[in-house]
C-alpha positions as CSV (number, residue, x, y, z in Angstrom):
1,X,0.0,0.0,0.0
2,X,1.3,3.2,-0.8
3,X,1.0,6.7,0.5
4,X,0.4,9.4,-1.5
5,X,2.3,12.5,-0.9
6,X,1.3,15.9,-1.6
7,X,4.0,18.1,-3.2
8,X,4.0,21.7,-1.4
9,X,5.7,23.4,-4.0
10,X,2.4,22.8,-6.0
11,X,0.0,23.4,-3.7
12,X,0.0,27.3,-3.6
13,X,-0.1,27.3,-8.0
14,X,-3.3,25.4,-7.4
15,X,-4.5,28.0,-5.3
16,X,-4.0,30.7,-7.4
17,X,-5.5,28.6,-10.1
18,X,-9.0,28.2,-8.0
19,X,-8.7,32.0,-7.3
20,X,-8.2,32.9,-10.7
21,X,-11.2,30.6,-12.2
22,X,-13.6,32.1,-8.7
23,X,-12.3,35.6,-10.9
24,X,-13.4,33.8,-14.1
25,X,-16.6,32.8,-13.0
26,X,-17.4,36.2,-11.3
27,X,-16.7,38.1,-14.3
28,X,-18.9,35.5,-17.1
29,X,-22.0,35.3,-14.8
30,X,-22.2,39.3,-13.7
31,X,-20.2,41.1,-16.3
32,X,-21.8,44.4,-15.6
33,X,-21.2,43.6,-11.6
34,X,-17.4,42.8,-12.3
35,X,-17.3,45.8,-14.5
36,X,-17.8,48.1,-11.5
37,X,-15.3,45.7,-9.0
38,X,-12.5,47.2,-11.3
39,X,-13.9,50.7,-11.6
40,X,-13.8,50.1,-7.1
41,X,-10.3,47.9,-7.0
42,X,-8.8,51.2,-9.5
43,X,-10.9,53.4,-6.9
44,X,-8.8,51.4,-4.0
45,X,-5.7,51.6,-5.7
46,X,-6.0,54.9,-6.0
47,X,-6.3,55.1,-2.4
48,X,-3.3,53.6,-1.8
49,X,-1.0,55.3,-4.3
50,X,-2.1,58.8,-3.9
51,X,1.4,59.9,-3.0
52,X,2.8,58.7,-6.2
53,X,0.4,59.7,-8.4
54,X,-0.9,62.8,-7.3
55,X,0.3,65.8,-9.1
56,X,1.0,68.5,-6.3
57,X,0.9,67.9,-2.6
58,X,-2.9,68.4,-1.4
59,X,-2.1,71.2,0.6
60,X,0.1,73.2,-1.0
61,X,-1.3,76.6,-2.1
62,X,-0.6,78.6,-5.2
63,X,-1.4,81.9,-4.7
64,X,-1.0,82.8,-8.6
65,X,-3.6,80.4,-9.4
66,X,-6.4,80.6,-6.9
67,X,-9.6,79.9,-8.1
68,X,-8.4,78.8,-11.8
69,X,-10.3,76.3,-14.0
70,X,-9.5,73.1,-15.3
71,X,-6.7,74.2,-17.5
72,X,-3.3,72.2,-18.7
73,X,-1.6,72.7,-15.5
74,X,-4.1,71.9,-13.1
75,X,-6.7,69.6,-15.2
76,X,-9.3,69.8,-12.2
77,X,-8.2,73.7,-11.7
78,X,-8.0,74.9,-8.2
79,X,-9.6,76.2,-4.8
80,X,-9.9,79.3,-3.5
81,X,-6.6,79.4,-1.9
82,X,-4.8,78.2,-5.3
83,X,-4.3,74.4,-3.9
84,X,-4.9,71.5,-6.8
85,X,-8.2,70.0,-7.1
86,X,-7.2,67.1,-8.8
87,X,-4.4,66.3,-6.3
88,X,-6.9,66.9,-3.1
89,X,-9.6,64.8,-5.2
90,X,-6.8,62.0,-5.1
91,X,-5.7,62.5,-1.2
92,X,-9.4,62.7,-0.5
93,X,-10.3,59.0,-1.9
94,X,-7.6,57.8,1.1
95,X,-8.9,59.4,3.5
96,X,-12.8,58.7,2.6
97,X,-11.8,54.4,1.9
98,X,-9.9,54.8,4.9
99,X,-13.1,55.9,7.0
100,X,-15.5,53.2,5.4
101,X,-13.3,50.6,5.3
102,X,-12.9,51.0,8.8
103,X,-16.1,51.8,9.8
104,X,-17.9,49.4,7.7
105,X,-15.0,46.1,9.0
106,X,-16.2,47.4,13.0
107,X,-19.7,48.0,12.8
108,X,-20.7,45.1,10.2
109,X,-18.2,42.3,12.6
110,X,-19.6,44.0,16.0
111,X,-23.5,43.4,14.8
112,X,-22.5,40.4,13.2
113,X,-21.1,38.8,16.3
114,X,-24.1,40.2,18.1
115,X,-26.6,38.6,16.0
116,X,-25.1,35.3,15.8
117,X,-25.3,35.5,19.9
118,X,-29.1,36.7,19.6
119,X,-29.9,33.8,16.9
120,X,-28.3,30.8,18.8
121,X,-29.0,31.7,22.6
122,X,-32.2,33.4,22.2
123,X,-34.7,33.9,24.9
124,X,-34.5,37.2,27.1
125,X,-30.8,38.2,25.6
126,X,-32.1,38.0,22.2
127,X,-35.4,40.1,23.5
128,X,-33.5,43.0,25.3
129,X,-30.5,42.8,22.3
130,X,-33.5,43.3,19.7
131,X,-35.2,46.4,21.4
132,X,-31.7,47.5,21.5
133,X,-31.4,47.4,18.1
134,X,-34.8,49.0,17.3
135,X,-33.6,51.5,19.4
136,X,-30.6,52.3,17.2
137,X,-32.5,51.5,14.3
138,X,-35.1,54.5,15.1
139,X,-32.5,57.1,14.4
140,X,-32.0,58.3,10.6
141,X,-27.7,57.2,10.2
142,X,-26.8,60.8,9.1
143,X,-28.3,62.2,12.4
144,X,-27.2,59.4,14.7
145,X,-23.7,59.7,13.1
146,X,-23.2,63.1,13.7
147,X,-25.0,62.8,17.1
148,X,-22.3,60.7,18.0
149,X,-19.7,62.5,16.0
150,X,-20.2,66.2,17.8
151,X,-20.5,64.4,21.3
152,X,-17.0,62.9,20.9
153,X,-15.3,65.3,18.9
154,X,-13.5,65.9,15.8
155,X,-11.0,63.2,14.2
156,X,-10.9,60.1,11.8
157,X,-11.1,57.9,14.6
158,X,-14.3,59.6,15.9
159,X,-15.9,59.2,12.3
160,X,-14.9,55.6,12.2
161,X,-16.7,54.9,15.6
162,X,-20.3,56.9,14.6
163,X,-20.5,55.2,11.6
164,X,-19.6,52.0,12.7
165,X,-22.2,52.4,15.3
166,X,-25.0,53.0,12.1
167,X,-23.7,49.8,11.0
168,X,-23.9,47.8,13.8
169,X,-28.3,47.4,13.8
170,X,-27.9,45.9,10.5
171,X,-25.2,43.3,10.9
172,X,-27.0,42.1,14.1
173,X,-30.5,42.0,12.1
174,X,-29.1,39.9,9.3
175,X,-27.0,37.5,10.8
176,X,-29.3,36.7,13.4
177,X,-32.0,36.1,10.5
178,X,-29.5,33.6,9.1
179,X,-28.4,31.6,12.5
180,X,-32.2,31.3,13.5
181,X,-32.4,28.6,10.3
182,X,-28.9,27.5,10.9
183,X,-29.3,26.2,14.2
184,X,-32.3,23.8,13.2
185,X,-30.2,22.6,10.7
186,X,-29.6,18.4,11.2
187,X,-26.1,19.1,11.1
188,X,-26.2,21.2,14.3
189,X,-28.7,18.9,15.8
190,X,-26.0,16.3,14.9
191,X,-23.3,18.1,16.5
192,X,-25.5,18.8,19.9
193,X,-26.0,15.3,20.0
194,X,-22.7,13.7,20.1
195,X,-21.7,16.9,23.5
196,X,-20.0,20.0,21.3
197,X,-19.9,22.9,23.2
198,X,-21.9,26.1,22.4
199,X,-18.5,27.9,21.1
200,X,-18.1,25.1,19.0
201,X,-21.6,25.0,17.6
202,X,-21.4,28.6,16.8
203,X,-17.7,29.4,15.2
204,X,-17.1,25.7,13.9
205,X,-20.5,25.2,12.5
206,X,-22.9,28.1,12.2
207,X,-20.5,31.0,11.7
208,X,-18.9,29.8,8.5
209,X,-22.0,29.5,6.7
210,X,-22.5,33.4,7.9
211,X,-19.8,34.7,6.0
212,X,-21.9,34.8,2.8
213,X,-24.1,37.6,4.1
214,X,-21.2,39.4,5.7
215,X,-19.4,39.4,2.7
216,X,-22.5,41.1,0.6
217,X,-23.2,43.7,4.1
218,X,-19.9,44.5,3.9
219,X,-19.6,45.5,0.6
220,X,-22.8,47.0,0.3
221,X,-22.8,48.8,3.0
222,X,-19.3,50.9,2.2
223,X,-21.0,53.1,-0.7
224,X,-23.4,54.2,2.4
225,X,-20.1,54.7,4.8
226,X,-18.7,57.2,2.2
227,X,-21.8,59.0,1.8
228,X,-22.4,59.9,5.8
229,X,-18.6,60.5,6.0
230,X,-19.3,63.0,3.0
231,X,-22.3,64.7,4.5
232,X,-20.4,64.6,8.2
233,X,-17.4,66.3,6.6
234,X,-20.0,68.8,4.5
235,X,-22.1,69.7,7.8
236,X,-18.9,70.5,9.5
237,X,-18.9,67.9,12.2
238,X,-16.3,65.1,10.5
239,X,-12.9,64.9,10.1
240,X,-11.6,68.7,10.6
241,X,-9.8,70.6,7.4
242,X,-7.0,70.8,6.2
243,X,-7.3,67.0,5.8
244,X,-8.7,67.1,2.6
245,X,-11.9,64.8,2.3
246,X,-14.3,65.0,-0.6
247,X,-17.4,66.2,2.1
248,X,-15.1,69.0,3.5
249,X,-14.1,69.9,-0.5
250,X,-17.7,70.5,-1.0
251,X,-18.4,72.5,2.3
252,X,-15.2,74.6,0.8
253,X,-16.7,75.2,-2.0
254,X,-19.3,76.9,-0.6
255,X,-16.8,79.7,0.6
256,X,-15.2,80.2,-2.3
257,X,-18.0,83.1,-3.1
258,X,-22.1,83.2,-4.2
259,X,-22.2,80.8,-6.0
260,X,-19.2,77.9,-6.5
261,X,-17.2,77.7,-9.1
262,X,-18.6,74.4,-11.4
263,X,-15.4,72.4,-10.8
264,X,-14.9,72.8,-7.1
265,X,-18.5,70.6,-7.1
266,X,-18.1,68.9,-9.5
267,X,-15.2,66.8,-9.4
268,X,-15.6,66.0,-5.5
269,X,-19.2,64.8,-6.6
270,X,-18.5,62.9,-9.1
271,X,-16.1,61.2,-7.0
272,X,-18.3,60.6,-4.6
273,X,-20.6,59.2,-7.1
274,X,-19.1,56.8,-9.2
275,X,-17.4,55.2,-5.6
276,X,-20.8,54.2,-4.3
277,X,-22.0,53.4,-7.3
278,X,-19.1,51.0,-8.2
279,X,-19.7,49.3,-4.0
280,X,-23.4,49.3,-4.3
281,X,-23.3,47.2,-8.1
282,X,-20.4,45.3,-6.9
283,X,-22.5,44.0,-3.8
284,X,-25.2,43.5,-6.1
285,X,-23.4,41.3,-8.1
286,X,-21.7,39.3,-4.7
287,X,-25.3,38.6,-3.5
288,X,-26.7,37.4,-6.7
289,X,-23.7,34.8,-7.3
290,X,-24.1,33.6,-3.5
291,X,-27.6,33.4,-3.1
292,X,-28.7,30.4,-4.4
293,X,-32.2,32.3,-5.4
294,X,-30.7,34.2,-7.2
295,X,-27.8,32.3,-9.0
296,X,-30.2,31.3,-12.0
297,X,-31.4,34.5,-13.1
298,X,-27.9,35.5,-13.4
């Protein structure tokens, strides 16, 4: 009898392989879906390489060219105080991903967590954890974000925790929707039969099958993330200038005199735009593949 032995040196090329044909499939069942994941992975990697591809520095002022439309030198002209739109445009994207990523990975995993405790131990936790939620659920997100916002101050860490708060209500809803049917499952019964413990009935058996729906909140969810850290950082009450966001671009529009110049709104806009646009379709597209409801009409 012999014993088969797996090489490691091709183990990791058959990873990539199975990555590469997941890719594949993605992009023949959902073109249009996959179309706008690379319009948000070019969004993210602008993000990342801002200091390498951005013209000027985002703070810099030229004080020859203030208030100067879209021209050779500056293609997205420039502010009021002569610093480059395009440049603060590309600065702004970090900051902005850097907000929802972080928000949206907090609140989403918090409620998450929560709702898998709610679904599997039920009773009065689940009853007091669900007029908890109501609760936060009563508030529009804007307001309760910059409730939260103005009551602990200014600073990307303070925007991160008021919109990860927003996000929590809905994790908690939708995961606890999905362990409620998970737990009555024969596999789970199977495991409660033969003595596994409740942490192992929950991370080993219930919480894998989760990550489906935390996959398509998570992505969903970040196109909403950018927009309240936009509206926090155009009402004043996010992340303080001179860090340039594209919220606080718009609110300094506003001062640059009656009415703004056209491309001080509408580059930020635009930005603003096509970014949520690109998350929302591309968590369109992740839902339809995973759901199994769905996966036809695809």
């Amino acid at each position: 009898m012999t014993a088969t032995v797996t090489d490691p040196v091709a183990a990791p090329p058959a990873r990539r392989r199975s990555v590469w044909r997941a890719f594949g499939t993605f992009f023949r069942r959902a073109p249009f879906s996959a179309f706008w994941g690379v319009v948000a992975a070019l969004i993210v990697v602008m993000a990342v390489a801002a200091p390498a591809i951005a013209p000027y520095p985002p703070l810099k002022s030229d004080f020859r060219a203030m208030q100067k439309p879209p021209d050779g030198k500056h293609w997205f002209g420039t502010d009021q105080i002569g610093r480059d739109t395009l440049s603060r445009v590309i600065y702004g994207s970090q900051t902005s991903l850097t907000v929802a990523l972080g928000a949206v990975l907090f609140g989403t995993t918090v409620g998450a967590l929560w709702g898998l405790a709610c679904g599997y131990f039920g009773g009065r936790f689940d009853m007091v954890s669900q007029r908890v939620i109501e609760f936060l659920q009563s508030f529009p997100d804007l307001i309760l974000a910059m409730a939260i916002a103005m009551a602990l101050g200014g600073g990307i860490t303070t925007v991160i925790v008021a919109i990860a708060i927003t996000r929590i209500p809905f994790g908690g809803r939708v995961i606890r929707s999905v362990v409620l049917s998970l737990k009555e499952m024969q596999y789970v019964e199977a495991a409660r039969g033969i003595g596994a413990s409740h942490k192992r009935l929950m991370f080993r058996h219930i919480l894998p099958q989760c990550v489906a729906p935390y996959l398509i909140l998570a992505t969903t969810h970040l196109g909403v993330a950018i927009v309240i850290e936009a509206s926090l950082g155009f009402l004043g009450v996010g992340i303080p200038p001179p860090m340039p966001t594209w919220g606080n671009m718009l609110a300094d529009s506003l001062n640059a005199g009656l009415v703004p110049p056209w491309w001080l709104v509408l580059f930020p806009g635009l930005a603003i735009t096509v970014t949520v646009l690109a998350f929302n379709l591309l968590g369109d597209g992740i839902r339809d593949l995973l759901d199994p409801r769905l996966r036809g009409s695809v």
